[in-house]
C-alpha positions in Angstrom: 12.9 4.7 26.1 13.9 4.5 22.1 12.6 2.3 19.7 15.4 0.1 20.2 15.0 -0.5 23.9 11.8 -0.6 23.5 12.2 -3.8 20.7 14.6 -4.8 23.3 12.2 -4.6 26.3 9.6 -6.8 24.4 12.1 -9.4 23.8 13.0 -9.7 26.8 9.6 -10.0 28.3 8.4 -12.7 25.3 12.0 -14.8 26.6 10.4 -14.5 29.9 7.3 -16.3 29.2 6.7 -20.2 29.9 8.1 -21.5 26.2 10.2 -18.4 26.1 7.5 -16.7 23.9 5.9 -19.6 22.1 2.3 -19.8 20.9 0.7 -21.3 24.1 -0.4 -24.7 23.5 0.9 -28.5 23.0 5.1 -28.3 23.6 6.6 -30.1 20.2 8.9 -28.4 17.9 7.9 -25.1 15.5 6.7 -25.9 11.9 8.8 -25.5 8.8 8.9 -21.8 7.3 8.7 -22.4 3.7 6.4 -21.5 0.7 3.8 -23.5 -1.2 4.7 -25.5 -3.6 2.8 -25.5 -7.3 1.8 -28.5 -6.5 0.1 -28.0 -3.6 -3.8 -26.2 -3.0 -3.5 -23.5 -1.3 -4.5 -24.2 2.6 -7.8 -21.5 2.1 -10.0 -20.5 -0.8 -9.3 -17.9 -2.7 -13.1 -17.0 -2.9 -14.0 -17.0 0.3 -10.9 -15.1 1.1 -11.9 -12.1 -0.8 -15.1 -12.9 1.1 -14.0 -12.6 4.6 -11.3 -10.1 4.2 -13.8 -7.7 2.0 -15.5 -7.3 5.7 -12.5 -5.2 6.4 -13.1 -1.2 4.9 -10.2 0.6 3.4 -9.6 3.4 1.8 -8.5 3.9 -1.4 -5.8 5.6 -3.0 -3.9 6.3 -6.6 -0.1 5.9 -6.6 1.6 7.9 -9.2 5.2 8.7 -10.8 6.5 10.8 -12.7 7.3 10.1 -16.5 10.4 8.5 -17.0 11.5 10.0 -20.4 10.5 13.6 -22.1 6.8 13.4 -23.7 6.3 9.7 -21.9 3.1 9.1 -19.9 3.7 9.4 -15.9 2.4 6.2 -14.0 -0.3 5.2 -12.1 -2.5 2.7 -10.3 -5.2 2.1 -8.1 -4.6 1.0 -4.6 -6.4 -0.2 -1.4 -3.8 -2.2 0.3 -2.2 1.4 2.2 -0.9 2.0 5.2 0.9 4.2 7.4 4.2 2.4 8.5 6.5 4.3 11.2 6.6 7.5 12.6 10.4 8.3 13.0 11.2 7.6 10.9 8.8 9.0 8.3 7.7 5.4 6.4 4.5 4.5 4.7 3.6 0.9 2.9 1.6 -0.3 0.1 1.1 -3.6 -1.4 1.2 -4.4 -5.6 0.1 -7.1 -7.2 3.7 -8.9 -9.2 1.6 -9.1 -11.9 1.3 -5.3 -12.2 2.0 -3.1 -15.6 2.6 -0.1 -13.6 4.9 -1.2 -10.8 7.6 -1.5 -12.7 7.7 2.2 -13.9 7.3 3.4 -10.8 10.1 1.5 -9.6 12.5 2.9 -11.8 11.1 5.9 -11.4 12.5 5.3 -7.2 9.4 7.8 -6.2 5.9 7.8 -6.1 3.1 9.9 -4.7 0.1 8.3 -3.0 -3.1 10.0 -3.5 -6.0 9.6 -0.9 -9.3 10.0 -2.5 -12.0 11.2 -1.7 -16.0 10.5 -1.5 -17.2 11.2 -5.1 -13.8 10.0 -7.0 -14.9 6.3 -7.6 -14.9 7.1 -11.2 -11.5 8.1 -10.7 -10.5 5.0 -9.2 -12.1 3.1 -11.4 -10.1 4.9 -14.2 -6.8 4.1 -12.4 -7.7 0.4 -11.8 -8.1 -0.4 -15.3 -4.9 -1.2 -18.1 -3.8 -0.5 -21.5 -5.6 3.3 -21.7 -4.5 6.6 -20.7 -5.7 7.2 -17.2 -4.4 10.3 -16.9 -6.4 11.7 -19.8 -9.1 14.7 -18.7 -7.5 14.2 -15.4 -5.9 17.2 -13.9 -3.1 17.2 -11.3 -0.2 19.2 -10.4 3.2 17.7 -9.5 4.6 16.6 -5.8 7.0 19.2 -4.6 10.2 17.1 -4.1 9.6 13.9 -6.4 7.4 15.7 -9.2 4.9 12.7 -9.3 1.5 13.6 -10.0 -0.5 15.1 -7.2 -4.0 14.5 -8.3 -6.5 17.5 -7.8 -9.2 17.5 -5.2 -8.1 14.3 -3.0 -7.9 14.5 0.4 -4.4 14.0 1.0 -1.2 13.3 -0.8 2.3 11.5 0.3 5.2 12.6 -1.6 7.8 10.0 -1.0 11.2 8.0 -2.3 11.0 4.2 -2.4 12.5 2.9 0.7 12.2 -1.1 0.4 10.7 -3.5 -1.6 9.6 -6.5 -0.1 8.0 -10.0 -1.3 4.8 -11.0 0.0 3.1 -14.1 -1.7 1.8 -12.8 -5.0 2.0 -9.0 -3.7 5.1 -6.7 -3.4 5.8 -5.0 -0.3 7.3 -1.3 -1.1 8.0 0.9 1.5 8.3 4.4 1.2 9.8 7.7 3.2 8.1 10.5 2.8 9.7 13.8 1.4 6.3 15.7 1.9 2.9 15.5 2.5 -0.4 17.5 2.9 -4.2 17.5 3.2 -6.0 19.0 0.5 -9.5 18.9 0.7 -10.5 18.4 4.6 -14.7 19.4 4.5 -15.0 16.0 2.1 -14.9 12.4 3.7 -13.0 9.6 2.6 -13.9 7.2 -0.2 -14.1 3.6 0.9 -14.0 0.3 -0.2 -15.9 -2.3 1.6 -17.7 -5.6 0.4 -16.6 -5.1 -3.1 -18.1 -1.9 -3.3 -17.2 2.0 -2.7 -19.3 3.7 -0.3 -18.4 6.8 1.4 -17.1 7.4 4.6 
């Protein structure tokens, strides 16, 4: 079966279900989809959201792009929210803030190259995280085969890939990527981790 008789399968089955899929519970009709207004709190706190979610690990990358004109800087940022996306085909996902500098070099650059660091990078990360200096000073890296982005040395992996979609999510972007190439680099080190606001390694 495909992926699209599989999607097709699972809608039939949710159809199929008392409520024809609804959350089970009290029958009455489905809330309204819409955004919060400025207005409005937000429904949970914002601390204790970092809190609870910092529980989660995750690893931590650099995205990069290439320069966009002759003797400019490339771009590049610090990034937890990362994910692979689909298999076939090839799609990967990461989440920016709408407030970022750097996102909006890399989009119209239209590629990027995600950089999965390793255990003993953190200062590397931290040099990515922060704004308004040259983080790619004293740092050396090569470039991506098909998009040219940077491909930092000694991380454990690197995504070469062409922005896909971009997608809004609450104060994040959504960008989805297909990859053009990949490879693991560096496969005796473990991964570099971020959990309860700290890195530790994996």
């Amino acid at each position: 079966m495909g992926h699209a008789g599989a999607a097709a399968a699972a809608v039939r089955y949710l159809r199929a279900l008392p409520g024809g899929g609804a959350a089970v519970g009290p029958p009455g009709p489905r809330p309204e989809l819409r955004c919060v207004r400025d207005d409005e709190c937000v429904p949970v706190d914002q601390a204790v959201f970092r809190q609870v979610l910092g529980n989660f690990a995750s690893g931590v990358t650099v995205v990069t792009a290439p320069a966009l004109t002759e003797g400019a800087a490339p771009a590049g940022f610090a990034c937890q929210s990362f994910s692979s996306l689909s298999l076939d085909p090839p799609l990967i996902v990461f989440m920016v803030a709408r407030t970022s500098t750097t996102w909006p070099r890399i989009a119209r650059a239209g590629v990027f190259c995600v950089n999965v660091l390793a255990e003993g990078q953190s200062d590397l990360c931290r040099a990515f995280a922060r704004s308004g200096t040259d983080k790619f000073a004293g740092v050396p890296y090569d470039a991506a085969p098909v998009t040219g982005s940077p491909r930092l040395t000694g991380t454990l992996a690197w995504v070469d890939c062409t922005v896909q979609a971009v997608h809004t999510g609450g104060d994040h972007l959504i960008v989805v990527g297909r990859v053009d190439a990949l490879g693991a680099t560096n496969g005796e080190s473990g991964p570099l981790l971020f959990h309860r606001g700290r890195f530790v390694s994996g």
